[in-house]
Every structure is written in structure tokens, then in C-alpha cells.
VEXLOVEX-838706 format. One record per residue (C-alpha): chain; x, y, z; residue in three letters. Coordinates in pm, 1 decimal. Each point is the difference from the previous one (the first is absolute). Example, Ala and Ser with C-alpha at 12.3 -4.5 7.8 and 13.67 -1.06 7.14 Angstrom:
> cadena  east  north  up  residuo
> A  1230.0  -450.0  780.0  ala;
> A  137.0  344.0  -66.0  ser;
# end
This chain:
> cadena  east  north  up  residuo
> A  0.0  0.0  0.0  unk;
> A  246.3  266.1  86.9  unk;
> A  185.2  -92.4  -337.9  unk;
> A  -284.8  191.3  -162.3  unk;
> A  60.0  288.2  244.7  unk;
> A  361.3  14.2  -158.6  unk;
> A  -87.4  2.5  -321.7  unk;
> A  -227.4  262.4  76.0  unk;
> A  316.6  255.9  138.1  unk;
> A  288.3  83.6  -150.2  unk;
> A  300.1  -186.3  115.5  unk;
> A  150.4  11.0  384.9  unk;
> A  -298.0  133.3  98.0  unk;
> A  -187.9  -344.2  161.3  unk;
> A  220.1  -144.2  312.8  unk;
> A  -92.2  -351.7  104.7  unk;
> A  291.7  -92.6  153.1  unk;
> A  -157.9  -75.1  355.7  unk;
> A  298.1  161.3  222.1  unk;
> A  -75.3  347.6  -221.8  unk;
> A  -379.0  -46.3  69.9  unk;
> A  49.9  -34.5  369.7  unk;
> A  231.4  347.8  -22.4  unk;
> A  -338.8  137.4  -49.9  unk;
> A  -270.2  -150.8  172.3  unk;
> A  42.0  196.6  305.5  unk;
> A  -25.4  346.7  142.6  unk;
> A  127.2  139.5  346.9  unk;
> A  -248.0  -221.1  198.5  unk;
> A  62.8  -335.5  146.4  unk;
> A  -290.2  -187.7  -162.7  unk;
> A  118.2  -297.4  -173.0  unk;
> A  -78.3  20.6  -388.6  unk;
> A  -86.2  -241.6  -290.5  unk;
> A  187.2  -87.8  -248.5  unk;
> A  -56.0  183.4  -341.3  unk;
> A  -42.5  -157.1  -295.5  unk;
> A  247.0  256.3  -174.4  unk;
> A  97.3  351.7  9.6  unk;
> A  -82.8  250.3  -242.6  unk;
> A  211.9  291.0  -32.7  unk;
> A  -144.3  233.4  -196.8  unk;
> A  183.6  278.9  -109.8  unk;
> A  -236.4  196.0  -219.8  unk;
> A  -397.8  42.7  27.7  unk;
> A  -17.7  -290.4  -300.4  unk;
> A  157.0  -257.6  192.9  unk;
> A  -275.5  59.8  260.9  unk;
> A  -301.2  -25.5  -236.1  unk;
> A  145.0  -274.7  -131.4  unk;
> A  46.0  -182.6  315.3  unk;
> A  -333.8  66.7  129.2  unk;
> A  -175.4  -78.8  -336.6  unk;
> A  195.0  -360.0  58.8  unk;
> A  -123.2  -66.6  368.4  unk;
> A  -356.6  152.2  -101.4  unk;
> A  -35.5  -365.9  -250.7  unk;
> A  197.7  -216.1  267.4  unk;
> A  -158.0  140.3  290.7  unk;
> A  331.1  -22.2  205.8  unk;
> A  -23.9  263.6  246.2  unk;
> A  273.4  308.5  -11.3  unk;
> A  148.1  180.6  290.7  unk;
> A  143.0  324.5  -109.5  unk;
> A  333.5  129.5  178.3  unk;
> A  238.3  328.4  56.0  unk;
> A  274.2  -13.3  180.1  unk;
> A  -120.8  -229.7  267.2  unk;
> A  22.9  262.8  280.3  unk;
> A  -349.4  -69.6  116.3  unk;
> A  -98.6  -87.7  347.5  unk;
> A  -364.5  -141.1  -48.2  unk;
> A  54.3  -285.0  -174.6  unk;
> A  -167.9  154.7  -336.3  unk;
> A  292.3  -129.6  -238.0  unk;
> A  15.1  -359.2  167.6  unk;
> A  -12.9  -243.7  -249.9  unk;
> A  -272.8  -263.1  -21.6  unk;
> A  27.2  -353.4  -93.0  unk;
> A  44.7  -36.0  -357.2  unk;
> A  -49.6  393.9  -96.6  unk;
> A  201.8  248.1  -223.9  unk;
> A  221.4  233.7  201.8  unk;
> A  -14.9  329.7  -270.4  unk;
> A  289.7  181.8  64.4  unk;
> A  -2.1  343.4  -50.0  unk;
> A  343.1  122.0  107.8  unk;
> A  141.9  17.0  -354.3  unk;
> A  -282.8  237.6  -110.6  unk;
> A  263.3  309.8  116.7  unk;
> A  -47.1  237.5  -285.3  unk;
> A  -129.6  363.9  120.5  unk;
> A  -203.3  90.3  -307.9  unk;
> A  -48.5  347.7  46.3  unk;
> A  106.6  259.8  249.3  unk;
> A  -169.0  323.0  -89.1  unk;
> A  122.5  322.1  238.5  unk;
> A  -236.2  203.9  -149.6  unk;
> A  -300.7  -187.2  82.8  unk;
> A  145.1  -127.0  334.5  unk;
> A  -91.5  -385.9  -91.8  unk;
> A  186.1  -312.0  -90.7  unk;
> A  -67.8  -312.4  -209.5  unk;
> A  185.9  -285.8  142.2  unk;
> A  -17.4  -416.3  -28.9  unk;
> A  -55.9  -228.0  296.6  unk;
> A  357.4  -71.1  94.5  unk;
> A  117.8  322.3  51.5  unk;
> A  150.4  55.5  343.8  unk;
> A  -158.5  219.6  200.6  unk;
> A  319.4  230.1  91.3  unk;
> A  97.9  -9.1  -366.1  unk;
> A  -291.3  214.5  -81.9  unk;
> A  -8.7  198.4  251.4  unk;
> A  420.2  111.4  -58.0  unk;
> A  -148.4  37.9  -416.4  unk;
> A  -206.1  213.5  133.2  unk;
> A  211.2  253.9  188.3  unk;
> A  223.7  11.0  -271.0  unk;
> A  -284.5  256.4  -136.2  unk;
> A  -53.5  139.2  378.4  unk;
> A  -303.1  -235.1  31.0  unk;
> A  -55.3  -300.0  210.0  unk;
> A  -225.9  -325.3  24.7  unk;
> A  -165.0  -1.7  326.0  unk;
> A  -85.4  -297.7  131.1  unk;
> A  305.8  -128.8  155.9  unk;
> A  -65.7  -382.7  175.3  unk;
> A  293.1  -83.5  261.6  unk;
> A  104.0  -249.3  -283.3  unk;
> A  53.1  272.3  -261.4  unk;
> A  328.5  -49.3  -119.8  unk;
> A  -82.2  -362.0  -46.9  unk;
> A  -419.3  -27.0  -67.6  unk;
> A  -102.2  35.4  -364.3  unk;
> A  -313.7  275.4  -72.5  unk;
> A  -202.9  -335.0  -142.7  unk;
> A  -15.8  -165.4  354.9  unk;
> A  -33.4  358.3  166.0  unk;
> A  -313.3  12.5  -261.8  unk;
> A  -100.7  -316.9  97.7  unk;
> A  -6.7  53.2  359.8  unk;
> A  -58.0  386.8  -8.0  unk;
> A  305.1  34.8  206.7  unk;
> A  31.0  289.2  264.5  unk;
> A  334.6  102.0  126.2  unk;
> A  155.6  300.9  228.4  unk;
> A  -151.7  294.3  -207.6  unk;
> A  -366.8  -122.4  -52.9  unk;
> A  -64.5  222.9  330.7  unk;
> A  24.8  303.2  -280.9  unk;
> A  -51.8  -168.4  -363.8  unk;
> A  -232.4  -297.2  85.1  unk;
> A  63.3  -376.9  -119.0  unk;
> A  64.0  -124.7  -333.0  unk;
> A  -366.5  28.0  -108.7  unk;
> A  49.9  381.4  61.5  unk;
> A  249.2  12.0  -253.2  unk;
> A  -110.5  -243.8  -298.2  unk;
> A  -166.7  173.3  -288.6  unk;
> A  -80.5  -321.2  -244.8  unk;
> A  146.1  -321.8  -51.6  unk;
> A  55.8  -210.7  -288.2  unk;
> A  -114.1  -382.4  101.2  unk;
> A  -20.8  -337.1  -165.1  unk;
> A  -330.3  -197.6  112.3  unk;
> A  4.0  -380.6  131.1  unk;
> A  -133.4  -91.4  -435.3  unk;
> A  319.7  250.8  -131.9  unk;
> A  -219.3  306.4  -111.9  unk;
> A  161.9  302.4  97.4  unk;
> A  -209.4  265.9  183.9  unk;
> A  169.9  384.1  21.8  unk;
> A  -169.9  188.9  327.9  unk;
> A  9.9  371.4  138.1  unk;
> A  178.6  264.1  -135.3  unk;
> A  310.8  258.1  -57.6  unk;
> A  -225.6  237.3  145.2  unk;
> A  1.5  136.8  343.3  unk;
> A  -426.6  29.3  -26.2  unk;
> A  -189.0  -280.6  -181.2  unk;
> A  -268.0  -175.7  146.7  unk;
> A  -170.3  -163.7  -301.8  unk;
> A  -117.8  -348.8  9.5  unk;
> A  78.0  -224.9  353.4  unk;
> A  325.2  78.4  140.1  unk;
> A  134.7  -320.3  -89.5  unk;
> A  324.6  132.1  64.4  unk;
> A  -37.5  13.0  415.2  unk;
> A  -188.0  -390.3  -37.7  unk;
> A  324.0  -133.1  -181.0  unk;
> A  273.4  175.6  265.5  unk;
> A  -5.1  -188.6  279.6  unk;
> A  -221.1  -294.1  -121.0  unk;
> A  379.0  -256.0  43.7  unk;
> A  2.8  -172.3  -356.0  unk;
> A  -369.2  -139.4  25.5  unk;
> A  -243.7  229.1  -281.2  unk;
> A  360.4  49.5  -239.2  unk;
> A  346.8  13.0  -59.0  unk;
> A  146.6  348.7  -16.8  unk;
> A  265.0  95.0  -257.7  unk;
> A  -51.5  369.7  10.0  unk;
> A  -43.0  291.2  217.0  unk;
> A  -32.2  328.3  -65.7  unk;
> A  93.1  186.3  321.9  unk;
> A  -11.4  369.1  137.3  unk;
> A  312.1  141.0  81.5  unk;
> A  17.1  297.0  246.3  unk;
> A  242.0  297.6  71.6  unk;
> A  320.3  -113.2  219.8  unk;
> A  40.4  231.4  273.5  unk;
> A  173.6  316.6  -61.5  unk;
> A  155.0  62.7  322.0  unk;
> A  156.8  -319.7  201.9  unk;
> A  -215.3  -135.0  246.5  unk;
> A  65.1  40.8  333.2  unk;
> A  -24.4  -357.5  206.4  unk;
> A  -63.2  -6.9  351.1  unk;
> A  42.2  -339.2  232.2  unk;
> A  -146.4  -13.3  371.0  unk;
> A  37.0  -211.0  227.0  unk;
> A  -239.5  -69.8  293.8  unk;
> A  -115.0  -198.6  325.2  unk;
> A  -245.4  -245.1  -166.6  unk;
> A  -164.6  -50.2  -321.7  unk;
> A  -333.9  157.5  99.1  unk;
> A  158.2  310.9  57.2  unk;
> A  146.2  9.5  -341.6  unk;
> A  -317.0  -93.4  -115.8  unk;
> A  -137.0  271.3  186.6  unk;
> A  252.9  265.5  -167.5  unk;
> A  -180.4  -144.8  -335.6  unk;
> A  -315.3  111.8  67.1  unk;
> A  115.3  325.6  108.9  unk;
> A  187.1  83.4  -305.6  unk;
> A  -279.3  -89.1  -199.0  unk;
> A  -250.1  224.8  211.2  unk;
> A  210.1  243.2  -34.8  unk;
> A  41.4  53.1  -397.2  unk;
> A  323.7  -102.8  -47.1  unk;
> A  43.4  -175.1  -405.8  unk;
> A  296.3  -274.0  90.5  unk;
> A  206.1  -149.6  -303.5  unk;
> A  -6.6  -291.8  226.1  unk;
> A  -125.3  -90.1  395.0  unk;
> A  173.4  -333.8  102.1  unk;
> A  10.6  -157.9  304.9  unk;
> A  181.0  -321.8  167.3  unk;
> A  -57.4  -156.2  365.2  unk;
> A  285.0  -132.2  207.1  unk;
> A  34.5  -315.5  -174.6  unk;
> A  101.8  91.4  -363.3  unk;
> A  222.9  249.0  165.0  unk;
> A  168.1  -268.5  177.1  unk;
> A  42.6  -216.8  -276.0  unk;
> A  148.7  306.7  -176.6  unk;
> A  287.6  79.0  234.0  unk;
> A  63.4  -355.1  15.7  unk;
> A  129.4  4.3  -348.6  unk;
> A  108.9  373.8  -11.8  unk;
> A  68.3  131.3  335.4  unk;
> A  -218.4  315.8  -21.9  unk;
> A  89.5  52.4  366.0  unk;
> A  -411.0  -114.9  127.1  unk;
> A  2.7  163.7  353.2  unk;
> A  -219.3  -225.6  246.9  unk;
> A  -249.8  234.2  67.8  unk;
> A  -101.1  59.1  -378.7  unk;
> A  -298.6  -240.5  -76.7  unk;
> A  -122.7  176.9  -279.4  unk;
> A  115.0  249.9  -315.7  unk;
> A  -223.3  216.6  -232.3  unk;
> A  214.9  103.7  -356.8  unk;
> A  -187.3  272.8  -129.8  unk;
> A  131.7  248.6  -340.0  unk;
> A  -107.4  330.3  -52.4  unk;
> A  -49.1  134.8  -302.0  unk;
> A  273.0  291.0  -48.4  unk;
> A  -165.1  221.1  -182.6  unk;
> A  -266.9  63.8  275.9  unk;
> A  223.4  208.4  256.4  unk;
> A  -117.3  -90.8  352.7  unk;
> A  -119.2  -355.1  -32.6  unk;
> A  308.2  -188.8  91.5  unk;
> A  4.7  156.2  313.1  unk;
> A  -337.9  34.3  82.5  unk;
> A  -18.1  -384.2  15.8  unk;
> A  297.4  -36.5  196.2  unk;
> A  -186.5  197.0  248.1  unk;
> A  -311.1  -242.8  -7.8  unk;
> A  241.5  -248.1  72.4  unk;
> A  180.5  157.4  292.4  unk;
> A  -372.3  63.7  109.1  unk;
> A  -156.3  -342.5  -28.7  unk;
> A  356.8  -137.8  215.6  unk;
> A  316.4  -30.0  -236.7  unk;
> A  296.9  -3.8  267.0  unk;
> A  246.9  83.8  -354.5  unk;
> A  -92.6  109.6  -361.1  unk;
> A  237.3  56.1  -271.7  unk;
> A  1.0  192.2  -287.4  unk;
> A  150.3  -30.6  -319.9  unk;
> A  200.5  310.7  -79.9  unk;
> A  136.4  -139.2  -392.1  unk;
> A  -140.5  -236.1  -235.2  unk;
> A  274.7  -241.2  47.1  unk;
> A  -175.4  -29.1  431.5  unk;
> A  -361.2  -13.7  -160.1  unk;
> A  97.0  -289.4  -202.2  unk;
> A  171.2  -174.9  300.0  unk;
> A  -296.6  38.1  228.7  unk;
> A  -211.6  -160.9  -244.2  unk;
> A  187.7  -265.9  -28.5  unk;
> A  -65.2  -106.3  303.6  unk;
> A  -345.4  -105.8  -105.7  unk;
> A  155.0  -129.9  -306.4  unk;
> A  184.4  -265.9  227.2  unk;
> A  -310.6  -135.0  193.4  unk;
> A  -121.4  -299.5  -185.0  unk;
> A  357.5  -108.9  -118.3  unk;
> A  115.4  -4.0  364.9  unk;
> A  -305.3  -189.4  135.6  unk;
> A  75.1  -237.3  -219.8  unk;
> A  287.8  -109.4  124.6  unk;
> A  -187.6  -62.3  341.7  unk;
> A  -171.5  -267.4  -98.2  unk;
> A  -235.0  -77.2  -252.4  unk;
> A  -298.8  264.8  -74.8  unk;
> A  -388.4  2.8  -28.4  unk;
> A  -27.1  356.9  -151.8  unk;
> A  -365.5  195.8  25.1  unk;
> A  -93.8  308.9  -100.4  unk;
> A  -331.2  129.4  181.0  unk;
> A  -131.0  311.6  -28.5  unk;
> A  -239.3  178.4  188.7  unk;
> A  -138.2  388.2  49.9  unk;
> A  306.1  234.3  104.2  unk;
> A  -158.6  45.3  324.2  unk;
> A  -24.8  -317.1  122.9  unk;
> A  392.8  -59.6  -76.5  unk;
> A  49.4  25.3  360.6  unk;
> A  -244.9  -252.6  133.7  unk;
> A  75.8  -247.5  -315.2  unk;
> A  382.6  52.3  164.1  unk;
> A  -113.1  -96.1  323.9  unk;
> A  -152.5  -301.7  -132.8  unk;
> A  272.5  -138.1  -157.7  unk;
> A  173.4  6.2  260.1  unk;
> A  -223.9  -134.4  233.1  unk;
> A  -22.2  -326.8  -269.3  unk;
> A  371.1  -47.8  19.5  unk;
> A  -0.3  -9.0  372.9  unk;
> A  -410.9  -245.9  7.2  unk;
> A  181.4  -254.2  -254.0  unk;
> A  343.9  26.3  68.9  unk;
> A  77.8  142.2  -337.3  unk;
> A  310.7  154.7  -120.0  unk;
> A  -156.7  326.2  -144.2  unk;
> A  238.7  284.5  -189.7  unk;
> A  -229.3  248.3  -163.5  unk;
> A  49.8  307.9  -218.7  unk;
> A  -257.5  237.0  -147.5  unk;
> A  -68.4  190.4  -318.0  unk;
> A  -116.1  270.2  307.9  unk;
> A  -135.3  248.2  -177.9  unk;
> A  -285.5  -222.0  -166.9  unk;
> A  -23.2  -239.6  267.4  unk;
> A  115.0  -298.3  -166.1  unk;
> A  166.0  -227.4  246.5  unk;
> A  284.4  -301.3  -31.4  unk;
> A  -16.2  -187.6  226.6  unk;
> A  278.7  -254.8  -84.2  unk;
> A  -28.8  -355.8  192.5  unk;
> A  297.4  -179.6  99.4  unk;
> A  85.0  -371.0  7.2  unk;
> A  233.9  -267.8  -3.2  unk;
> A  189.7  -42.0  -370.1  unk;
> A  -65.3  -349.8  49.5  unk;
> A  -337.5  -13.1  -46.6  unk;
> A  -200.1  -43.1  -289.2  unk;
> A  -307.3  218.0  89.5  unk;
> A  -20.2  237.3  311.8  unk;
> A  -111.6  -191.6  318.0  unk;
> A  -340.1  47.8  132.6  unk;
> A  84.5  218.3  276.5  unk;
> A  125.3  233.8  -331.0  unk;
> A  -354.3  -84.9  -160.1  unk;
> A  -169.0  81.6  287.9  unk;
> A  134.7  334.4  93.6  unk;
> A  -55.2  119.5  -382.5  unk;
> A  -321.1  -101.1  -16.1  unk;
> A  -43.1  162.6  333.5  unk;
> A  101.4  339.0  -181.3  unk;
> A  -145.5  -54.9  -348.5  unk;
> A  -357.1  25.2  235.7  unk;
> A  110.8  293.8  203.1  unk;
> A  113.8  229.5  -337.5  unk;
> A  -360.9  -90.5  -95.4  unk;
> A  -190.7  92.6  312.3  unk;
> A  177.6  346.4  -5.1  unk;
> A  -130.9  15.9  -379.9  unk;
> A  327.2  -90.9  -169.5  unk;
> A  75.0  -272.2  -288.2  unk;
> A  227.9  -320.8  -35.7  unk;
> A  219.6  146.6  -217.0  unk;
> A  128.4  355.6  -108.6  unk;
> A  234.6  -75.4  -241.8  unk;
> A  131.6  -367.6  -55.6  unk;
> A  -351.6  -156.4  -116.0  unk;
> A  -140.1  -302.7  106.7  unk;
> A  137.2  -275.7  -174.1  unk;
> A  -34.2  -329.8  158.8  unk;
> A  111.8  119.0  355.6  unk;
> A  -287.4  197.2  28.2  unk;
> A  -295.4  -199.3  -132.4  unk;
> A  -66.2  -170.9  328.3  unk;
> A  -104.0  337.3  158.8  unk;
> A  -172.0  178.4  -334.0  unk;
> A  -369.6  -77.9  112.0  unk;
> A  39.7  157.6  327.8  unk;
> A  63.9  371.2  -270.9  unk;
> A  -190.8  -92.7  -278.5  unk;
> A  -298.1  -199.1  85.4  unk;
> A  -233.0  -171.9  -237.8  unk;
> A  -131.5  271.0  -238.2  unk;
> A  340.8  126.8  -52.3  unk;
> A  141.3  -345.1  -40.8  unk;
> A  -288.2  -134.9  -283.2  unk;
> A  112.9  414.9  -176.2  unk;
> A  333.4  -81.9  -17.9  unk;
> A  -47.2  -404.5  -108.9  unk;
> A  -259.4  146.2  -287.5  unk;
> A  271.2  215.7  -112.1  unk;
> A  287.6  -270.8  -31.1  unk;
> A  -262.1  -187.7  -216.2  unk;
> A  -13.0  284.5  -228.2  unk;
> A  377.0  47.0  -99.9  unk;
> A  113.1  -365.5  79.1  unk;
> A  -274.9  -251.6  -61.9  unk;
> A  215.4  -280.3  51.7  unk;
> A  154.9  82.4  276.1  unk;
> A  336.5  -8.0  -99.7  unk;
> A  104.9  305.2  115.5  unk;
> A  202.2  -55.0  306.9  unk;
> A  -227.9  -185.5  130.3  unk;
> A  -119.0  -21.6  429.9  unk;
> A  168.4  341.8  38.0  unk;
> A  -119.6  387.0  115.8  unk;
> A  -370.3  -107.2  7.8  unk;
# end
């Protein structure tokens, strides 16, 4: 069967060697995958119609893929499926200054844009912690968040139209180059974010925005506990203030960040807020270090050159990486209503300590979109059920205070378990009627997001 599939392609592009499949059957997560049938990787928009036209008449199920950076389990394979890669689909298209957008294919990374962009004093905004490695077709996928979605929104907020192939290989163009257009269903905001199920995405036209003009200016706080960070959130947001980025990080990812860089943690620092200031708006920078001296910061620096902004931020930048060398990680990303950061803190916390969980957990702040990153023994397979229980303890709690499962990461397969507590059954039979519409058969990476 798969000989057909080969003589569909041009040469080098079908890998069936099983070794090569297995390279790609996984993402970030610990779930064990199945094993491919092949590997497709495409490297132009041709390759993908012609691959899903194939699996369309053999019904074989196809799982498309990025970079693998995902940490829901939406790129795992399943038994017997096509893992699409996308990551050779690098070309950027178009990059047009004077209507601030670009035209770029799935694979292209993230930070590759974004420094394309400033070459013309422009930036892409969206910026996941994975940037320099995550390509824009799995931020698409997932509609990815990052550090500056507390000013510029997600991914969604910054796709105009997309070019996708459908599970039977027609190819369907959505949106616009427009910054207004509202004709038709905005099938452009149903694709983003829907995690390979409804199509396969080999183009994106995205808005680009105005880099700052002025260097930021990047303030880092430190503080007695991570409710009074949270705390210094809510008053920076009461009070006006436009943050580039609001990040926070409790005791533990701290920890696990001197461990591997010596930051010089002091013992009575539990918590630190990383906020930037946009430098072009004289005042702000220190307006919100005096929020944070108010709300209990025993130190706050400021960055006084680019060179100290960058550094500061970094710090964030380090978080997952050094976590992971703790121990293996259950990664989550709830969200709930800026105000009830706090409490949502609070309850994490109080998890760890019910289940005797090891709980590190950082926060997109500013939008109140939570990590919570779950610790356990490398050895293991799966997390254990004390792990389980504590994350199903605060999957319920982000909920009760009016918040979602995920933010940012999607659901995947690690997330199904707890999507009828959100959705319900209305929303569930919506979203099950619209699969049937663009993927009849099912193929479409199939028992994932819905």
C-alpha cells in the first residue's frame, strides 16, 4: 500500500524505514506512541495534497507534525497513521513592510520570522517560550501564546488567512491580507487552534506589527510568596499599566534555576514577577516597580541597557529547560480571569502539599494563564497517581474560578479525560458535527482536541 504513496511523491520524500518513523512519532509528552506506517515529508503544498488525496482512498489515518515541541500529545502518532511533516515547508513567501504582513509556510521557525521581521523595524508577536525552536504551523495549530500575548493577544490575534489542504486534498484559501474583512464565517479563527483535526495548514498569512522604538525597560521582583506576586499582578493591571510582558515564577522553578545557573536564590525569595515596560511610555517602568514595592517586593531591579533587559528575561527563558532536568514533567497550562490569579496560586499550592506533589509553576501573569509543571520520577512511564490526582485536583479548581484547561498548549490527548467537565454536551455534539464536515472519514488526526 504505501508503494502507491511513493509513487505518488517525488523521490526521498516517503520514509519507511521504522527507526526514522519513530524519530517522529512523538512530541514533548511522555505518552507512548504508535508506530507510523511511514513519514511524509512534504516540502511544498503539492506533496501535501497529494498525500492526503492518497490516505482519503486508503483510509489510513494521518497525524500531521511541526517540530515536535508540543506538550499535549496532539502530534503523537497513532497505530498505523501518516506522520505529515511539515518542517521542510521553511520558505517565507512574502514579507511586505508596507502592509505590515507576512506570507510564510508551516515550518518556519517562529524566531526566524520574527528576526525577518525587524530587519524592516517590524516584529511577529506571538513569541511561545519555544520560539527559537517551534515552527508557526504547530503555533497555528495550537494557537500558541507566549510572554507578549499580555499586549498582542495569541496566535489567533495575529492570523489574517490561511492556505489549507482538506482530509480529500482540495485546497481551501481563508481570511484575508486585510486588517478589516469579515465576509463569510471566519474560518480562519476555526482552523487556528483546531491541532491538525478539520486540515492541514501549509500557509499563513500573518500580521506583523511595529518593533518597539525605544528599548524596553525590564523589571524583575522578587517577593515573600507567590500570592503576593500575584497580588502585584492585579495591581498593575488596575492600575493602567500596558506590559510587553507580566511573568511570574514560585519558589520552585527558581530553585531549579539556580541549581543549574547559580542566580544567587536568597532563602527568603519564594516568588519573582518579570515585568517590561514599554520605553516609549515615560513613567511606566517605574510606576510598576512601585506596585511591586507596594504589594511586598523586599528587592526589584531594573534594567538600565538593553543588554540587562535581555538578561532578566532570560530568566523566564530558563524555566522549563531547568525543570526538566528535575525529573520528568507533566506540563499544564490553565488559565483563568486575572483576578482570581491569586486564589488559583493558592490552590496549587495547596494540591502539591493534599497529594504530595512536586509542583513548579510559572505564569503568562498578565493573562492569567498558569503552568503548573508536575514533577516525577524519569523512570516512570506515566506520572503516578498521586501526580494524576493533584492535576485533576487543579484542572477543577481553574474551572470553579471560571478559567479553562488550557491557554495555550491545546488539548491533545492529555487533556481529553477532563474536556466534558468545560465543554459539556451541546458543545461537544458542535464541535463532533464540525469534524464531520471537513474530515468525513475521520482521518484527520484522529481522538485528538475534541
Amino acid at each position: 500500500m504505501v508503494d502507491s504513496l511513493i509513487d505518488a511523491l517525488p523521490p526521498g520524500r516517503v520514509l519507511t524505514d521504522p527507526d526514522v518513523a519513530a524519530s517522529y512519532a512523538r512530541d514533548q509528552t511522555f505518552l507512548t506512541p504508535g508506530r507510523p506506517l511511514c513519514v511524509v515529508a512534504a516540502q511544498t503544498r503539492d506533496d501535501v495534497v497529494a498525500t492526503m488525496r492518497w490516505a482519503s482512498e486508503h483510509r489510513v489515518p494521518v497525524v500531521p507534525r511541526g517540530a515536535g515541541t508540543g506538550l499535549a500529545g496532539g502530534a503523537t502518532a497513532i497505530e498505523g497513521c501518516v506522520m505529515l511533516s511539515l518542517a521542510r515547508m521553511t520558505a517565507i513567501r512574502e514579507l511586505s513592510p508596507a502592509d505590515e504582513i507576512a506570507v510564510v509556510e508551516p515550518g518556519v521557525i517562529n524566531a526566524d520570522l520574527d528576526r525577518a521581521a525587524r530587519a524592516h523595524g517590524l516584529m511577529y508577536a506571538p513569541d511561545p517560550s519555544s520560539y527559537e525552536i517551534s515552527t508557526i504551523g504547530g503555533n497555528l495549530a495550537t494557537n500558541a501564546g507566549g510572554l507578549r500575548c499580555v499586549r498582542y493577544g495569541v496566535t489567533r490575534d495575529s492570523t489574517l488567512g490561511l492556505e489549507v489542504v482538506l482530509a480529500d486534498g482540495r485546497v481551501l484559501a481563508t481570511g484575508r491580507r486585510t486588517i478589516k474583512g469579515v465576509t463569510g464565517y471566519d474560518l480562519t479563527g476555526l482552523f487556528v487552534g483546531s491541532e491538525g483535526t478539520l486540515g492541514v495548514i501549509t500557509a499563513a498569512t500573518l500580521r506583523l506589527r511595529r518593533a518597539p522604538s525605544v528599548p524596553p525597560v525590564t523589571i524583575a521582583a522578587e517577593f515573600p510568596s507567590p500570592r503576593a506576586a500575584g497580588d502585584a499582578v492585579a495591581a498593575i493591571v488596575a492600575a493602567g499599566c500596558q506590559p510587553l510582558l507580566l511573568e511570574l515564577m514560585d519558589r520552585g522553578t527558581l530553585e531549579a534555576i539556580d541549581a543549574w545557573k547559580n542566580i544567587g536564590l536568597e532563602p527568603g525569595v519564594r516568588a519573582m514577577l518579570i515585568a517590561q515596560a514599554d520605553g516609549s511610555l515615560p513613567g511606566e517602568a517605574a510606576e510598576m516597580e512601585r506596585l511591586c514595592e507596594a504589594a511586598g517586593a523586599g528587592f526589584v531591579a531594573v534594567s538600565s541597557t538593553p543588554e540587562e533587559a535581555e538578561e532578566l528575561i532570560g530568566l523566564r527563558r530558563l524555566a522549563y529547560s531547568a525543570k526538566e532536568r528535575l525529573g520528568a514533567c507533566l506540563v499544564e497550562d490553565v488559565c483563568v480571569p486575572r483576578s482570581a490569579l491569586p486564589e488559583m496560586i493558592t490552590l496549587i499550592e495547596a494540591a502539591a502539599v493534599r497529594h504530595d506533589a512536586r509542583i513548579c509553576t510559572v505564569a503568562h501573569a498578565g493573562d492569567g494563564n498558569l503552568h503548573p509543571v508536575f514533577i516525577f520520577d524519569h523512570g516512570l512511564h506515566e506520572p503516578p497517581p498521586n501526580v494524576w490526582a493533584a492535576a485533576d485536583e487543579v484542572f477543577r479548581a481553574a474551572l470553579d474560578l471560571g478559567g479553562t484547561l488550557t491557554g495555550e498548549h491545546g488539548v491533545g490527548l492529555l487533556k481529553r479525560r477532563w474536556l466534558g467537565l468545560e465543554s459539556g454536551p451541546v458543545v461537544t455534539e458542535v464541535q463532533q458535527g464540525i469534524k464531520a464536515v471537513f474530515d468525513p472519514l475521520g482521518i484527520l488526526n484522529p481522538g485528538k482536541a475534541i
